[in-house]
Backbone atoms as SQL, in Angstrom:
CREATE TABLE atoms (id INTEGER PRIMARY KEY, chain TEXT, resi INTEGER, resn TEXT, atom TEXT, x REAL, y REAL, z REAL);
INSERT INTO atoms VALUES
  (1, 'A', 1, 'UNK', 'N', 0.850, -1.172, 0.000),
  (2, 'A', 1, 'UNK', 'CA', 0.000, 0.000, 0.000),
  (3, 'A', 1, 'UNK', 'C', 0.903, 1.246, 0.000),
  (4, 'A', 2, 'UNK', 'N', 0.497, 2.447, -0.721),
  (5, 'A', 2, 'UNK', 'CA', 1.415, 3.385, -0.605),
  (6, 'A', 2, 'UNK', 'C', 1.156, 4.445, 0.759),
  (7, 'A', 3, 'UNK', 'N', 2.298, 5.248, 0.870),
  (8, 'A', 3, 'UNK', 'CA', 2.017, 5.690, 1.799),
  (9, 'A', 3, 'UNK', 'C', 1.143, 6.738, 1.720),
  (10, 'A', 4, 'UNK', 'N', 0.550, 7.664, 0.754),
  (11, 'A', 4, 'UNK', 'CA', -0.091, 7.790, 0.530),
  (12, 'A', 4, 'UNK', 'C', -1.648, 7.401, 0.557),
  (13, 'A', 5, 'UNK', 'N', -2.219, 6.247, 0.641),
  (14, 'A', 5, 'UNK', 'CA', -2.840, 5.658, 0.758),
  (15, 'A', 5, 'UNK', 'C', -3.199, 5.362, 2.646),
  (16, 'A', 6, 'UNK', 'N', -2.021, 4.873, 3.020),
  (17, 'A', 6, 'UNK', 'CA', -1.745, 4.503, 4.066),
  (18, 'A', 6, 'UNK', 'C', -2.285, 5.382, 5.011),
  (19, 'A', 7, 'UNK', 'N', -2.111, 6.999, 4.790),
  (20, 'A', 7, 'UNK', 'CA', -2.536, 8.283, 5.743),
  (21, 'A', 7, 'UNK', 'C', -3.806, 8.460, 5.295),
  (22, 'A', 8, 'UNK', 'N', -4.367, 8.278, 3.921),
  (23, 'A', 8, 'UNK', 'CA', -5.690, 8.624, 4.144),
  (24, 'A', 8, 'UNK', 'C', -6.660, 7.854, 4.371),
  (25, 'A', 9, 'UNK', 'N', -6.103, 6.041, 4.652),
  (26, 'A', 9, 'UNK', 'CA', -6.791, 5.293, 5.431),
  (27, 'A', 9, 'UNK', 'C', -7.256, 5.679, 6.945),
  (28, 'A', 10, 'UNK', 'N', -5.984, 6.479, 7.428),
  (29, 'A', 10, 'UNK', 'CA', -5.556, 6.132, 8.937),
  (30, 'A', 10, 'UNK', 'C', -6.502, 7.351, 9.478),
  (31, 'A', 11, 'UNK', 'N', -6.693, 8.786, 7.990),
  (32, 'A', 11, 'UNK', 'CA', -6.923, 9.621, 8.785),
  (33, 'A', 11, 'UNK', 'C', -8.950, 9.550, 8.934),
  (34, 'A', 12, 'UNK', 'N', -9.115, 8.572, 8.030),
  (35, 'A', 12, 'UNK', 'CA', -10.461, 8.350, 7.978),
  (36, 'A', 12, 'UNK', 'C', -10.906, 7.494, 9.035),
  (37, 'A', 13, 'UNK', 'N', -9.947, 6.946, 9.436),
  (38, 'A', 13, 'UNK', 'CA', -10.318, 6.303, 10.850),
  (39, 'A', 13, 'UNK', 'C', -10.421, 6.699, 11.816),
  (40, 'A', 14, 'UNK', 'N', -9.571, 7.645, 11.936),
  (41, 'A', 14, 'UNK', 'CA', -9.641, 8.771, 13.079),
  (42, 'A', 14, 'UNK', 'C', -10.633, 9.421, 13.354),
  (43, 'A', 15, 'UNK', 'N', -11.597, 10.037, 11.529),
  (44, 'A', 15, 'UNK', 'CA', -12.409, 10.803, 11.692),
  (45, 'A', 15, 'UNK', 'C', -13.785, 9.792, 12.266),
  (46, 'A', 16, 'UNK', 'N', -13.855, 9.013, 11.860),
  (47, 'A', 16, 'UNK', 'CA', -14.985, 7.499, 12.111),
  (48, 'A', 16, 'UNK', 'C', -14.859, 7.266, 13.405),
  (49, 'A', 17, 'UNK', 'N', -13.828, 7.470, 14.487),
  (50, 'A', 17, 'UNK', 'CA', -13.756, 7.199, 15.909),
  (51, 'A', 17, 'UNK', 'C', -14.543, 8.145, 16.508),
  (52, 'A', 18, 'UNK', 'N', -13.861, 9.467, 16.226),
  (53, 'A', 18, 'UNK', 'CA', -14.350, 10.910, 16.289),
  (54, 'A', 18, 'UNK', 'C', -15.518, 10.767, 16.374),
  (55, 'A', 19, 'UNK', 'N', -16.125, 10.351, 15.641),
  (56, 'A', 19, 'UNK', 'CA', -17.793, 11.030, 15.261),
  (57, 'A', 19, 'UNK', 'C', -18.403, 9.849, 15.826),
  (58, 'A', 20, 'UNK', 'N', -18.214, 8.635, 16.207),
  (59, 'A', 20, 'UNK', 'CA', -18.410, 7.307, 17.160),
  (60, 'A', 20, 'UNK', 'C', -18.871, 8.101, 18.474),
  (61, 'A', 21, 'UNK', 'N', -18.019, 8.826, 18.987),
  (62, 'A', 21, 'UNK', 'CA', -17.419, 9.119, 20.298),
  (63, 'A', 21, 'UNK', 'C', -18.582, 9.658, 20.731),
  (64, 'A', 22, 'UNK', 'N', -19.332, 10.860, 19.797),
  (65, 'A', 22, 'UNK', 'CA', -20.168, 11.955, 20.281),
  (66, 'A', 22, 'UNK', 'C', -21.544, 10.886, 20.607),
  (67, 'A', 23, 'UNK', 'N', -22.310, 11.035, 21.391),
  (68, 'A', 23, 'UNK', 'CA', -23.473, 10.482, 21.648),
  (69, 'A', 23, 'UNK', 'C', -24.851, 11.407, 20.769),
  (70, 'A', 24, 'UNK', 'N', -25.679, 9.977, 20.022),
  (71, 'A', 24, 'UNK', 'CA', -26.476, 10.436, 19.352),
  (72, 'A', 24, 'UNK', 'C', -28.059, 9.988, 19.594),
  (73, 'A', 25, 'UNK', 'N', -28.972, 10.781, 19.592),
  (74, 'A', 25, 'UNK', 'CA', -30.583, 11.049, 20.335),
  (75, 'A', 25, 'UNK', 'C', -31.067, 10.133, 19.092),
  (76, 'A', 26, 'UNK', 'N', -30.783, 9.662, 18.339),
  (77, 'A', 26, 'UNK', 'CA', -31.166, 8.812, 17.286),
  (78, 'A', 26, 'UNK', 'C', -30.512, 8.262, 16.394),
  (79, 'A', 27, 'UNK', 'N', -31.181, 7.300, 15.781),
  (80, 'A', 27, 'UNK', 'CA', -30.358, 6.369, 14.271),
  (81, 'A', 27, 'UNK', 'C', -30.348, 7.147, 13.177),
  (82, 'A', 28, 'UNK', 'N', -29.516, 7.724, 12.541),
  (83, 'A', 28, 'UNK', 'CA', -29.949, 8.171, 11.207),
  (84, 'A', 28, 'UNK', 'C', -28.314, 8.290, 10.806),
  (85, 'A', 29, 'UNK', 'N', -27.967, 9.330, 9.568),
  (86, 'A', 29, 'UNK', 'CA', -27.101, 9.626, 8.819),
  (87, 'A', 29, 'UNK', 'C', -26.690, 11.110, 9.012),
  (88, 'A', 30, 'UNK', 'N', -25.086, 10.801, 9.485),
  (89, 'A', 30, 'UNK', 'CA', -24.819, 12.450, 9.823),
  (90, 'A', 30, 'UNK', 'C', -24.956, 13.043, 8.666),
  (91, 'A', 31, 'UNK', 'N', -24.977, 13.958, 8.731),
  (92, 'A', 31, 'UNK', 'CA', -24.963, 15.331, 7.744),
  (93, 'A', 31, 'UNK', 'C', -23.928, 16.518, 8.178),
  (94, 'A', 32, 'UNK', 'N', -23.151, 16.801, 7.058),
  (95, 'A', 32, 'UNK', 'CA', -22.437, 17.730, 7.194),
  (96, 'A', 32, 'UNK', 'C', -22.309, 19.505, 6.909),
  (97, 'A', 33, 'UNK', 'N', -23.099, 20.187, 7.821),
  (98, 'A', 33, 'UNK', 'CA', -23.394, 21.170, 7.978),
  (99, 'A', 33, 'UNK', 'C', -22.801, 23.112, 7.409),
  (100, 'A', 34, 'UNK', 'N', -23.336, 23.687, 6.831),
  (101, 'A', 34, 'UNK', 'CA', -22.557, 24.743, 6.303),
  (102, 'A', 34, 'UNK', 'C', -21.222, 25.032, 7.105),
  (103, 'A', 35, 'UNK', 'N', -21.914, 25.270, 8.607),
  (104, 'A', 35, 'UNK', 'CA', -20.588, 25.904, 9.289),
  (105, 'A', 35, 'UNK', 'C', -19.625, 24.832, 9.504),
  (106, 'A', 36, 'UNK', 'N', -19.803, 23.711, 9.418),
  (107, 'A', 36, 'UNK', 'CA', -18.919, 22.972, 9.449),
  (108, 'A', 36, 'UNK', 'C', -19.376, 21.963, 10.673),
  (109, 'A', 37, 'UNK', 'N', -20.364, 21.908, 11.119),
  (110, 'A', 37, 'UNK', 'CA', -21.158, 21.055, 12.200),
  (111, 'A', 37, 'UNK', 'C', -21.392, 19.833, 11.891),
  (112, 'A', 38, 'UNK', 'N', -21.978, 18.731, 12.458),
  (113, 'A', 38, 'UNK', 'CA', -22.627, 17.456, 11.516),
  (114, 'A', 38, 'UNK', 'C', -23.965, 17.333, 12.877),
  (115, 'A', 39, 'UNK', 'N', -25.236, 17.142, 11.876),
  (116, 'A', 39, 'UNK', 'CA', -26.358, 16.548, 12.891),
  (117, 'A', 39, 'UNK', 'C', -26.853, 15.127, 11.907),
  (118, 'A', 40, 'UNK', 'N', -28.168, 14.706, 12.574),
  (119, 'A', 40, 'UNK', 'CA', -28.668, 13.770, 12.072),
  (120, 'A', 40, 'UNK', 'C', -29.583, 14.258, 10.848),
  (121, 'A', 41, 'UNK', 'N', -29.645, 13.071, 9.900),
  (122, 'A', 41, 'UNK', 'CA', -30.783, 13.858, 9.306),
  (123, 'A', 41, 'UNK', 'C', -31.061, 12.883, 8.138),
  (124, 'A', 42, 'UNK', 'N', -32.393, 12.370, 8.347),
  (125, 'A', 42, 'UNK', 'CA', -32.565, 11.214, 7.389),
  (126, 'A', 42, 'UNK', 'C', -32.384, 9.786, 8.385),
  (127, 'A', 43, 'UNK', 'N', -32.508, 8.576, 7.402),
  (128, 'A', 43, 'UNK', 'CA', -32.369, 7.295, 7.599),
  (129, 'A', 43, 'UNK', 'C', -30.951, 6.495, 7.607),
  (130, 'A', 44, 'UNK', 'N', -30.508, 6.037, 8.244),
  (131, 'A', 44, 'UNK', 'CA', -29.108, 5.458, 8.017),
  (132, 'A', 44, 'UNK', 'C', -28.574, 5.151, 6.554),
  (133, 'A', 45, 'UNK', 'N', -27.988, 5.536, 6.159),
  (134, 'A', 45, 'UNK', 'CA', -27.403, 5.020, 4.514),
  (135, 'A', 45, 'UNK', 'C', -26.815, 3.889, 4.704),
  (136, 'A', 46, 'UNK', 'N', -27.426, 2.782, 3.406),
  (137, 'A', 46, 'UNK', 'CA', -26.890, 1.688, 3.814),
  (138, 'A', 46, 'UNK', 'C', -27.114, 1.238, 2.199),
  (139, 'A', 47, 'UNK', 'N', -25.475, 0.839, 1.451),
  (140, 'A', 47, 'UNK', 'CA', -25.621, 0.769, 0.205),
  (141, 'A', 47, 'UNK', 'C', -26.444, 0.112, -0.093),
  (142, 'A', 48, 'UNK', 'N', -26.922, -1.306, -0.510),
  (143, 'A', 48, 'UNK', 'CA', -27.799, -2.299, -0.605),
  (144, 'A', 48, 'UNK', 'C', -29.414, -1.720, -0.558),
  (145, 'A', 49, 'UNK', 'N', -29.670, -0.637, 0.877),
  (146, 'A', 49, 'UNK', 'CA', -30.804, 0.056, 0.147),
  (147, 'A', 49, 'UNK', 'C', -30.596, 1.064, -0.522),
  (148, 'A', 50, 'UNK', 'N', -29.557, 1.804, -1.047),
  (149, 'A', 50, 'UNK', 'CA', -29.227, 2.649, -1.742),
  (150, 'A', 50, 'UNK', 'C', -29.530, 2.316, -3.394),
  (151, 'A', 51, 'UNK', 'N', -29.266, 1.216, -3.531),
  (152, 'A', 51, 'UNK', 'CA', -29.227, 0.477, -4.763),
  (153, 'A', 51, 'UNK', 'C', -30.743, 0.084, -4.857),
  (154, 'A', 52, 'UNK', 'N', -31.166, -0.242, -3.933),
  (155, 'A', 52, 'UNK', 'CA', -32.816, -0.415, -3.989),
  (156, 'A', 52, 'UNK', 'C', -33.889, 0.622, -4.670),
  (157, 'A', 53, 'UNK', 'N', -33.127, 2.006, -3.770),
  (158, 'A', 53, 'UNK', 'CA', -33.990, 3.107, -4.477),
  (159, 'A', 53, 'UNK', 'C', -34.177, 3.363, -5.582),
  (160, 'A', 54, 'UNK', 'N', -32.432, 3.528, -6.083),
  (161, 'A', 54, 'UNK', 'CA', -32.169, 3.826, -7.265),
  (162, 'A', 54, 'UNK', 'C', -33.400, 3.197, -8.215),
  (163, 'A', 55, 'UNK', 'N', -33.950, 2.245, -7.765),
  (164, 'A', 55, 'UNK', 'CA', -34.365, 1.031, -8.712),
  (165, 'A', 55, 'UNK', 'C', -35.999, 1.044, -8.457),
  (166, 'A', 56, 'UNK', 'N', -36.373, 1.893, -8.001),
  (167, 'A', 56, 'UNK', 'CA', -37.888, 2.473, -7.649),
  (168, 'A', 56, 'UNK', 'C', -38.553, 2.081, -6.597),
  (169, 'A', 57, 'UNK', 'N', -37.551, 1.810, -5.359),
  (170, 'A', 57, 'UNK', 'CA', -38.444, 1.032, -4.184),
  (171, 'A', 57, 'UNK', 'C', -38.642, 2.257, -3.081),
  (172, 'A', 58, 'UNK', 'N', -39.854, 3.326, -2.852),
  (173, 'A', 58, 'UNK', 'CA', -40.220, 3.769, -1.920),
  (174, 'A', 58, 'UNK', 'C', -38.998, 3.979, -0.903),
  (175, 'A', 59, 'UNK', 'N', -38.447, 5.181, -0.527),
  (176, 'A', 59, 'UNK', 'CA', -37.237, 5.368, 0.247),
  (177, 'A', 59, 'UNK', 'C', -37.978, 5.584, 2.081),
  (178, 'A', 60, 'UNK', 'N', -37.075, 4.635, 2.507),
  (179, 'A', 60, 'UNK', 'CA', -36.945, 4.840, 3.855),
  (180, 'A', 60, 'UNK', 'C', -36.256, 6.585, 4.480),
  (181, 'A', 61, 'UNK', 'N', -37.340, 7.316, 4.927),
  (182, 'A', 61, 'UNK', 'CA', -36.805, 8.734, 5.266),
  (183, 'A', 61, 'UNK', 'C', -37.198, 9.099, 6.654),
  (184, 'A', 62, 'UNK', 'N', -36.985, 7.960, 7.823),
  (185, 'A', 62, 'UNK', 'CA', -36.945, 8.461, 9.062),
  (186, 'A', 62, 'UNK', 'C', -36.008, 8.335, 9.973),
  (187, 'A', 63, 'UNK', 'N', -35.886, 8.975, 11.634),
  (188, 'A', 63, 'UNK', 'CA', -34.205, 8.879, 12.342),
  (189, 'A', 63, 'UNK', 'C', -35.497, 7.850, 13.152),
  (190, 'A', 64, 'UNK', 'N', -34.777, 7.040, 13.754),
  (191, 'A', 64, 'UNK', 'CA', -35.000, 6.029, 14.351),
  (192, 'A', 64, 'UNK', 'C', -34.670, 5.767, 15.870),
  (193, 'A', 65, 'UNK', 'N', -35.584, 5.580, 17.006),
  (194, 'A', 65, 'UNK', 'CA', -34.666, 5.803, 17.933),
  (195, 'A', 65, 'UNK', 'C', -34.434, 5.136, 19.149),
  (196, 'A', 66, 'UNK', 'N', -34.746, 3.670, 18.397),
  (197, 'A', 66, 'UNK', 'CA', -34.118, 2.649, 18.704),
  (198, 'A', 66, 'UNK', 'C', -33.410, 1.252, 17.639),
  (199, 'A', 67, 'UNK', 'N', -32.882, 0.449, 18.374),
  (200, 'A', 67, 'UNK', 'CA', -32.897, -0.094, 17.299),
  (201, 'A', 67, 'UNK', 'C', -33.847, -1.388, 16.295),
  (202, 'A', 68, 'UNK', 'N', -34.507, -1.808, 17.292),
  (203, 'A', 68, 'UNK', 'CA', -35.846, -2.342, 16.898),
  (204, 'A', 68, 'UNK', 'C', -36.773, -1.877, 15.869),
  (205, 'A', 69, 'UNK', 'N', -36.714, -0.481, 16.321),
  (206, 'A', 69, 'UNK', 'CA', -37.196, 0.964, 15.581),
  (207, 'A', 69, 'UNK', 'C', -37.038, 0.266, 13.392),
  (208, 'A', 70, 'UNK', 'N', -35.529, 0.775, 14.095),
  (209, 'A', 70, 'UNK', 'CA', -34.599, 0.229, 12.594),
  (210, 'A', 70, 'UNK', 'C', -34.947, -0.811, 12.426),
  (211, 'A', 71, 'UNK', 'N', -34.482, -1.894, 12.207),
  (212, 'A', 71, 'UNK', 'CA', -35.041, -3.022, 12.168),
  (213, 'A', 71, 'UNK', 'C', -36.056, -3.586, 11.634),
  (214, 'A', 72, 'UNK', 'N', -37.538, -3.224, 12.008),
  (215, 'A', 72, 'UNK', 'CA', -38.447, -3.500, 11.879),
  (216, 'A', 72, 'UNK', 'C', -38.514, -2.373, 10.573),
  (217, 'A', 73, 'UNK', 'N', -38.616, -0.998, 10.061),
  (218, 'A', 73, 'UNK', 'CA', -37.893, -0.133, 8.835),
  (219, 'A', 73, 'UNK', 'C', -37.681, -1.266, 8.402),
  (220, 'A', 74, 'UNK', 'N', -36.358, -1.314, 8.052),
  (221, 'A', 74, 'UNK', 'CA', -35.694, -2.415, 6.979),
  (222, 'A', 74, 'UNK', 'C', -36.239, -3.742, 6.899),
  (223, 'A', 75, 'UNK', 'N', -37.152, -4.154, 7.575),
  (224, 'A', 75, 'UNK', 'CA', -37.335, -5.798, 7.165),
  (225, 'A', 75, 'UNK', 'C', -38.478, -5.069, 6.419),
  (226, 'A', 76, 'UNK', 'N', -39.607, -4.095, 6.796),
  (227, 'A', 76, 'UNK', 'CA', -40.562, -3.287, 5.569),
  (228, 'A', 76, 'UNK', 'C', -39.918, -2.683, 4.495),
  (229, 'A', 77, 'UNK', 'N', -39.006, -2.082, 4.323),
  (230, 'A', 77, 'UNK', 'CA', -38.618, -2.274, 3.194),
  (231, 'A', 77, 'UNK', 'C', -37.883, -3.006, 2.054),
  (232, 'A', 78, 'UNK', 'N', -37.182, -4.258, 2.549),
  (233, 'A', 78, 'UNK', 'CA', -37.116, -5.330, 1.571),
  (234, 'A', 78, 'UNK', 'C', -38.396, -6.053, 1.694),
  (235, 'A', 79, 'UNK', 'N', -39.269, -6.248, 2.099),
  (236, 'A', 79, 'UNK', 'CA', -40.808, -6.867, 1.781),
  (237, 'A', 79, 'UNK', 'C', -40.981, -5.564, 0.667),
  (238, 'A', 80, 'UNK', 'N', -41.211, -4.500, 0.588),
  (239, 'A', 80, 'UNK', 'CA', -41.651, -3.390, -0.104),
  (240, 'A', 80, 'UNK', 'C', -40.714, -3.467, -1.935),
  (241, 'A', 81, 'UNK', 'N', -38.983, -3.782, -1.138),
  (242, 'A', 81, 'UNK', 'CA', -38.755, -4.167, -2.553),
  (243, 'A', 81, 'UNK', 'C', -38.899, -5.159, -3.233),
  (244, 'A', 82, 'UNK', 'N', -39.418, -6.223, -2.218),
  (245, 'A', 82, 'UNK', 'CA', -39.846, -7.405, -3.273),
  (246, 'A', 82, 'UNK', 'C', -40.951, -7.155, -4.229),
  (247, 'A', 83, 'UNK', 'N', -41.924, -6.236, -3.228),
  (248, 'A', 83, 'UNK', 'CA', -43.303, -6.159, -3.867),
  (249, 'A', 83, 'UNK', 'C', -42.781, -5.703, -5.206),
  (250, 'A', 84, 'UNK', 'N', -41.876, -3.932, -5.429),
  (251, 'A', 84, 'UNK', 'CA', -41.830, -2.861, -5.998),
  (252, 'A', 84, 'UNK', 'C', -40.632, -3.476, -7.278),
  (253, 'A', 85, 'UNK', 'N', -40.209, -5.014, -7.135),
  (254, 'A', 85, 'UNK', 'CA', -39.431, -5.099, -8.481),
  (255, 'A', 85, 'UNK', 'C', -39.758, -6.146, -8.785),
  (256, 'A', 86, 'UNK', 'N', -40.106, -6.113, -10.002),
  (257, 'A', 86, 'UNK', 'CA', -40.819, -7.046, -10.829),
  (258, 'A', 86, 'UNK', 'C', -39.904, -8.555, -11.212),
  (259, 'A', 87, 'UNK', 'N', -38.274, -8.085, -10.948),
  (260, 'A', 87, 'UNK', 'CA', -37.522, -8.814, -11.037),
  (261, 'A', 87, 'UNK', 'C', -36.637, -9.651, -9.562),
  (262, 'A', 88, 'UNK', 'N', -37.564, -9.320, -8.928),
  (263, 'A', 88, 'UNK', 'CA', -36.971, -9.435, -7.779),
  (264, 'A', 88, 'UNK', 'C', -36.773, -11.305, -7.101),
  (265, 'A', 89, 'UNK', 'N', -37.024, -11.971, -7.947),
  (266, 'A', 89, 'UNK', 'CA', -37.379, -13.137, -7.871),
  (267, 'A', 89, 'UNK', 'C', -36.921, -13.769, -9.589),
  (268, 'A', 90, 'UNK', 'N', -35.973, -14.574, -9.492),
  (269, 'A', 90, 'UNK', 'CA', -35.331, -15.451, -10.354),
  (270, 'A', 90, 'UNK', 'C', -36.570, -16.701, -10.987),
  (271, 'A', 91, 'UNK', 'N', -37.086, -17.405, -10.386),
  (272, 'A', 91, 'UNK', 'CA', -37.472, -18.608, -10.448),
  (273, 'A', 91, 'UNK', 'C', -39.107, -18.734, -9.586),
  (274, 'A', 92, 'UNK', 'N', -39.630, -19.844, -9.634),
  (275, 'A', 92, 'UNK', 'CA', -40.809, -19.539, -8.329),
  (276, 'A', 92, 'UNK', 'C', -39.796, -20.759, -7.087),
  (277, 'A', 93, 'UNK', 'N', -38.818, -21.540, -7.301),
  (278, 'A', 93, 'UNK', 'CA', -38.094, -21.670, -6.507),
  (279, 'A', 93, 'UNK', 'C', -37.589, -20.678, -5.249),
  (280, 'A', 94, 'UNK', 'N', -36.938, -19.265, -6.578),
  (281, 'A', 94, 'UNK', 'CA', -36.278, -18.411, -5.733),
  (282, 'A', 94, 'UNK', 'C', -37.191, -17.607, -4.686),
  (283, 'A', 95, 'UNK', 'N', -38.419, -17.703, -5.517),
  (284, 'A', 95, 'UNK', 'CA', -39.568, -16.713, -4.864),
  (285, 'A', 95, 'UNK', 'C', -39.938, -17.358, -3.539),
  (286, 'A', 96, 'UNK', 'N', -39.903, -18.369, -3.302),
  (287, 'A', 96, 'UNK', 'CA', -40.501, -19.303, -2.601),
  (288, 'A', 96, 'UNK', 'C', -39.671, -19.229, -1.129),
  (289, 'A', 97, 'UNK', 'N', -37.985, -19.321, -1.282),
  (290, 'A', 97, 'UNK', 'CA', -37.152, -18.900, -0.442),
  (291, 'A', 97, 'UNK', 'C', -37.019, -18.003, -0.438),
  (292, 'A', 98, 'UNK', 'N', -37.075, -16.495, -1.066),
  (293, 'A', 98, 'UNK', 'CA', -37.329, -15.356, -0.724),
  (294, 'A', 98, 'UNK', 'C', -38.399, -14.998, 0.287),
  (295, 'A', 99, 'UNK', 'N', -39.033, -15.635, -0.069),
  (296, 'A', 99, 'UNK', 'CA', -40.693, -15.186, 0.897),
  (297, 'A', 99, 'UNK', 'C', -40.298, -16.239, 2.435),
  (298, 'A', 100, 'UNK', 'N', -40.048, -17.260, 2.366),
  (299, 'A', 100, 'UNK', 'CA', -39.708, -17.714, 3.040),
  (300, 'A', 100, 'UNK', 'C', -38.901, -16.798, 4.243),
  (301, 'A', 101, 'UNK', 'N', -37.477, -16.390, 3.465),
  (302, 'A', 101, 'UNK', 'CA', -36.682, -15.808, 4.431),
  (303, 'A', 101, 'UNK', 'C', -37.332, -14.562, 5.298),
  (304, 'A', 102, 'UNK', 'N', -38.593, -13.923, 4.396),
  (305, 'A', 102, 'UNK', 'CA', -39.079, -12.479, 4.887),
  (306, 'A', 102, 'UNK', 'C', -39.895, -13.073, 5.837),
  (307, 'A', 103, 'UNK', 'N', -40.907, -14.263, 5.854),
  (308, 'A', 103, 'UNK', 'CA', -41.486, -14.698, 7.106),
  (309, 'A', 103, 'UNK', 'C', -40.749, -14.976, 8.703),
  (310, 'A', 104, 'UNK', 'N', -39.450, -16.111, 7.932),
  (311, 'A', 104, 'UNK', 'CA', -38.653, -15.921, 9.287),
  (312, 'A', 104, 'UNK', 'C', -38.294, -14.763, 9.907),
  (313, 'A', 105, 'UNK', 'N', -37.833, -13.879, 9.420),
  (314, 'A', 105, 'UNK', 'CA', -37.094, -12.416, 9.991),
  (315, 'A', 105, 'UNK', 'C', -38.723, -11.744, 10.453),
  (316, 'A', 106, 'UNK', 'N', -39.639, -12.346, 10.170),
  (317, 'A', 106, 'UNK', 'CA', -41.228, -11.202, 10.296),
  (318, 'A', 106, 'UNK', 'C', -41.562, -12.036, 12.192),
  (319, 'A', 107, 'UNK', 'N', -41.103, -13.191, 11.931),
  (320, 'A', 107, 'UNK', 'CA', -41.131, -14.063, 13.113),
  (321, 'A', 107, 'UNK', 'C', -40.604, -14.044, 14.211),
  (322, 'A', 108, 'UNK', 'N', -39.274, -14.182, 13.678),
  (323, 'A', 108, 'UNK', 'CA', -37.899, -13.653, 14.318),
  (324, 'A', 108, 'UNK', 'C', -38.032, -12.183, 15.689),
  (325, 'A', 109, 'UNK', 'N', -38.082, -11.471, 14.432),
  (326, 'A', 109, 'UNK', 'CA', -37.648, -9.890, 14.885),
  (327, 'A', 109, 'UNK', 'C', -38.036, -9.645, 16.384),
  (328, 'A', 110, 'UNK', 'N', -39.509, -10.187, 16.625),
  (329, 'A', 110, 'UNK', 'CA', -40.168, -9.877, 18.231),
  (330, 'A', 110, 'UNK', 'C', -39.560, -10.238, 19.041),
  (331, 'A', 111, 'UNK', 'N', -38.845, -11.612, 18.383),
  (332, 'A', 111, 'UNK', 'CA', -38.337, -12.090, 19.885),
  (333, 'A', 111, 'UNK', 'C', -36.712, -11.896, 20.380),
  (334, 'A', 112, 'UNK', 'N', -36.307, -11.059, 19.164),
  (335, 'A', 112, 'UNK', 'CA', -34.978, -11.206, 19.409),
  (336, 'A', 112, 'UNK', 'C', -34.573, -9.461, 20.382),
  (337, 'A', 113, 'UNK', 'N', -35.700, -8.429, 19.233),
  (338, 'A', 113, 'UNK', 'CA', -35.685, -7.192, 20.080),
  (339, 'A', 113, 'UNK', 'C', -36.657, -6.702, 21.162),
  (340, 'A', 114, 'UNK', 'N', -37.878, -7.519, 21.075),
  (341, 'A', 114, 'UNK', 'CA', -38.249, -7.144, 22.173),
  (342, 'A', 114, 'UNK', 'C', -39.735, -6.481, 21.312),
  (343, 'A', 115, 'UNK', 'N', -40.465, -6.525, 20.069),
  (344, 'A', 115, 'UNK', 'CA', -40.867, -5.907, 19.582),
  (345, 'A', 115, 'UNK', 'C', -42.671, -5.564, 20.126);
């Protein structure tokens, strides 16, 4: 790796500790502010639903403020992108374990957070 590389790994880690450190009143996605501030604002960015949107699935746009909160969000919106892509399913095999997996996690979720 160059060294180059090397410092702007190290210094992005630094900044990722940094912003760890501060305690936050909710789940969401910092935002980086004119004066140079960062608050919350929006839904956690998370590529995989990023790629979802792109692709016409109804965007998740709330701070969350727990994590169950979240959670239960995201298991509605991959049910939402199954509904919202027509391709979202290979086979009626695939469909079958797709739907499958969204029941377990619909099952799941109560008992693991408390829902």
């Amino acid at each position: 790796m160059t060294r180059r590389r090397e410092h702007l790994i190290n210094q992005l880690c630094h900044m990722m500790l940094s912003l760890a450190r501060q305690p936050q009143s909710q789940i969401g996605s910092l935002r980086f502010n004119e004066n140079g501030s960062t608050s919350l604002a929006n839904r956690p960015l998370l590529c995989a639903d990023a790629v979802l949107e792109s692709e016409g699935v109804p965007k998740m746009e709330d701070l969350y403020s727990s994590t169950g909160q979240l959670l239960q969000a995201l298991q509605n919106f991959r049910a939402a992108s199954f509904e919202y892509q027509p391709n979202a399913a290979y086979s009626e095999d695939d469909c079958r374990l797709q739907m499958s997996y969204m029941i377990l996690r619909r099952s799941l979720l109560p008992k693991i957070v408390g829902l």
